[in-house]
N, C-alpha and C positions, 0 to 999 in steps of 0.2 A: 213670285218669290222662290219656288217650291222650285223649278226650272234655272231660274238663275243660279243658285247654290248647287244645282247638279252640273248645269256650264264650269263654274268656279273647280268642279271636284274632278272632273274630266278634263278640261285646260293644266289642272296641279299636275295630275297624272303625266301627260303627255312634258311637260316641261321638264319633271324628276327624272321623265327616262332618257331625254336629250340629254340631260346634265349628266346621268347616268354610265353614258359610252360615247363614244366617238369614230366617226368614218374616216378611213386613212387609206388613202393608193398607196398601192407595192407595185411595182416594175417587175413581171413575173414574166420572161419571154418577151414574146413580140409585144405585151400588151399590159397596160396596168388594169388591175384589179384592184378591188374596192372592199376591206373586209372591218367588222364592225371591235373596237377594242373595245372592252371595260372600262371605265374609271374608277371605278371604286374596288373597291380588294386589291389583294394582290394578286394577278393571275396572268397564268399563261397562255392562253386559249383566248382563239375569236374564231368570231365567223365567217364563212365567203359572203360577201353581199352583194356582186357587180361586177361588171368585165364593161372596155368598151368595144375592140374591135376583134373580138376573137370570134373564130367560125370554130378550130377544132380548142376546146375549152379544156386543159388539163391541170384542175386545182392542186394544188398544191397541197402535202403535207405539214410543211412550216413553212412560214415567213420570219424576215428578219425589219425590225423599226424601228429607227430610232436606236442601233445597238441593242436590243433585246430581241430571243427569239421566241416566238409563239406557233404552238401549233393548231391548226386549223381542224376543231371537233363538230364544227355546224356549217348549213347552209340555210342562209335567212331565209325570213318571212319577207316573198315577191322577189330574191333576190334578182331574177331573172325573165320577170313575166312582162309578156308579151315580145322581148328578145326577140328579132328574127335574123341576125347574122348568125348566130350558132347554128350548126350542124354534129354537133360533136359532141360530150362530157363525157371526163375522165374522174370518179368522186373518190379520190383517197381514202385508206384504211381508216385515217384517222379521226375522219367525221361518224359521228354518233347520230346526228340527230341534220334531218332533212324538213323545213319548215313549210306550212303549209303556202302554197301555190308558187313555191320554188321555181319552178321553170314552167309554170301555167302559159299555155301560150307562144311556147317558143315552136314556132309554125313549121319553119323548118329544121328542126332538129329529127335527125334520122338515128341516131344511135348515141347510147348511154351506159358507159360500164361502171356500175358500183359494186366499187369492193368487199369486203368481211368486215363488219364492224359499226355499218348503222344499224340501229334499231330500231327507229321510229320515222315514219313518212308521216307527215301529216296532210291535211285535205289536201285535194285539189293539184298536189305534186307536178303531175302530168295532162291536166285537165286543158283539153284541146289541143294539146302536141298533135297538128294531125299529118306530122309525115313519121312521126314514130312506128316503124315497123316489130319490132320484138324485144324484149325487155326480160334481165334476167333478174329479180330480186335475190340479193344473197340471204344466207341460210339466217345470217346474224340479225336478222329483220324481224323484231315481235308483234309491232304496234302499227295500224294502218290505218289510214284518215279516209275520209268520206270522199265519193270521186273521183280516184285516184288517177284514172283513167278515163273518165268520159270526154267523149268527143274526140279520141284518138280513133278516128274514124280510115285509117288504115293499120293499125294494130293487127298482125296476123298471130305472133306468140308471145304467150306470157308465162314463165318458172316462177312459180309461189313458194315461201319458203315453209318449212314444214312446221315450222313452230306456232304458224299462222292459226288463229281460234275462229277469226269471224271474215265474212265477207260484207265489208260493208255498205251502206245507204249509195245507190248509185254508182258503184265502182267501176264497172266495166260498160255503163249506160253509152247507148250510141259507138260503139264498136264494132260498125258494119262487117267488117272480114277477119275477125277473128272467128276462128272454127274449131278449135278442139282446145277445152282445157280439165287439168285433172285438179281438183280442189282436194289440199289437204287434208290429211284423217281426221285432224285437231279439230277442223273446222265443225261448228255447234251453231253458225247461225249466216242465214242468207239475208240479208237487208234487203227492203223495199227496193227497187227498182235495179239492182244490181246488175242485172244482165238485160234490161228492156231494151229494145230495141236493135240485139244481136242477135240480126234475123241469120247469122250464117254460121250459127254456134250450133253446132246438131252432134259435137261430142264433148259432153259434159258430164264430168264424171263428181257427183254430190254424196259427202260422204252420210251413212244410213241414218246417223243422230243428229244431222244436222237440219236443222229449224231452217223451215222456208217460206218467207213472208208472202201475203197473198199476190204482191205486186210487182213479188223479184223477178219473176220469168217474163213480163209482160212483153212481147213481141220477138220473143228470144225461140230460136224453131227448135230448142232442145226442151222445153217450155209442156210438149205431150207426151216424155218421159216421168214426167214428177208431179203428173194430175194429182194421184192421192195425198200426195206429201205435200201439198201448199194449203198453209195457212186458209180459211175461211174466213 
């Protein structure tokens, strides 16, 4: 009984948020894109959620639907995971908020410019991008999800934005060649596994107050720098 009423509460869920918004192609360029409208409020804003045949991907700031225009402040939850025609994103000023596993998996994706103006990644973002070579987070970035980067297993550079407090659970996990990164002042906390397995990280610059969990350096060859400072 106890099971079926929790099916009944998770099927309501799932149905109010379908009913909630709607997916609409826009003819953006060579290619139509998929971005996610509201139905309820009034509002101007949606999100990117899909491309079908784009290799260089340059989102758009507004769209126009239906005679109304809307500007484009997110990028959904999987918008683009496991993708493997892209090569490319271009993420406009006017997205806020980048959902977690956004481009998880877009295999061949070699480069990414985001502009001034998101603040928040959440998990998994970049998670297995493995022809991503260098990544610049801009400054307007406060909030970062778990992952972010694991399994971008040619990752050589990464710019962190200064406002950045914590490095989190797994972030840079399996990150074979990347080799030198300088972690923000801000930064007060090293998550579990965060750099495991960055056997070719030998300049790591950890700021002095910042908390480093017992498991974060694990296989990381910058890892016999910060003997004292790791958690027990």
């Amino acid at each position: 009984m106890k099971s079926r009423i929790i099916f009944t509460l998770i099927f309501s869920v799932i149905v109010l948020s379908a009913m909630s918004q709607q997916f609409v192609w826009v003819q953006c360029g060579n290619d139509s894109l998929c971005f996610i409208i509201p139905r309820v409020g009034d509002t101007d804003k949606v999100m990117f959620a899909g491309c079908k045949n784009s290799t260089l991907l340059n989102i758009p700031a507004n769209i126009t639907f239906e005679n109304k225009t809307y500007e484009v402040n997110g990028i959904a939850f999987q918008a683009l995971t496991g993708n493997r025609k892209v090569t490319e994103i271009i993420v406009p000023s006017s997205v806020r908020v980048i959902e977690s596993s956004a481009f998880e998996g877009c295999m061949n994706l070699k480069k990414i410019s985001i502009a001034a103006g998101v603040t928040t990644l959440g998990d998994y973002v970049f998670q297995d991008c493995t022809s991503l070579r260098d990544c610049v987070l801009p400054e307007s970035v406060k909030t970062i999800g778990e992952a972010l980067f694991r399994g971008c297993d040619h990752l050589k550079s990464v710019t962190l934005p200064s406002a950045l407090t914590e490095i989190p659970y797994k972030m840079f996990m399996g990150c074979f060649k990347l080799q030198t990164l300088n972690i923000p002042t801000l930064v007060s906390h090293i998550g579990d596994y965060a750099f495991c397995n960055c056997t070719m990280l030998r300049s790591l610059v950890i700021p002095d107050k910042a908390v480093i969990e017992k498991r974060a350096l694990q296989g990381c060859a910058a890892a016999s720098q910060y003997t004292n400072r790791i958690k027990q």
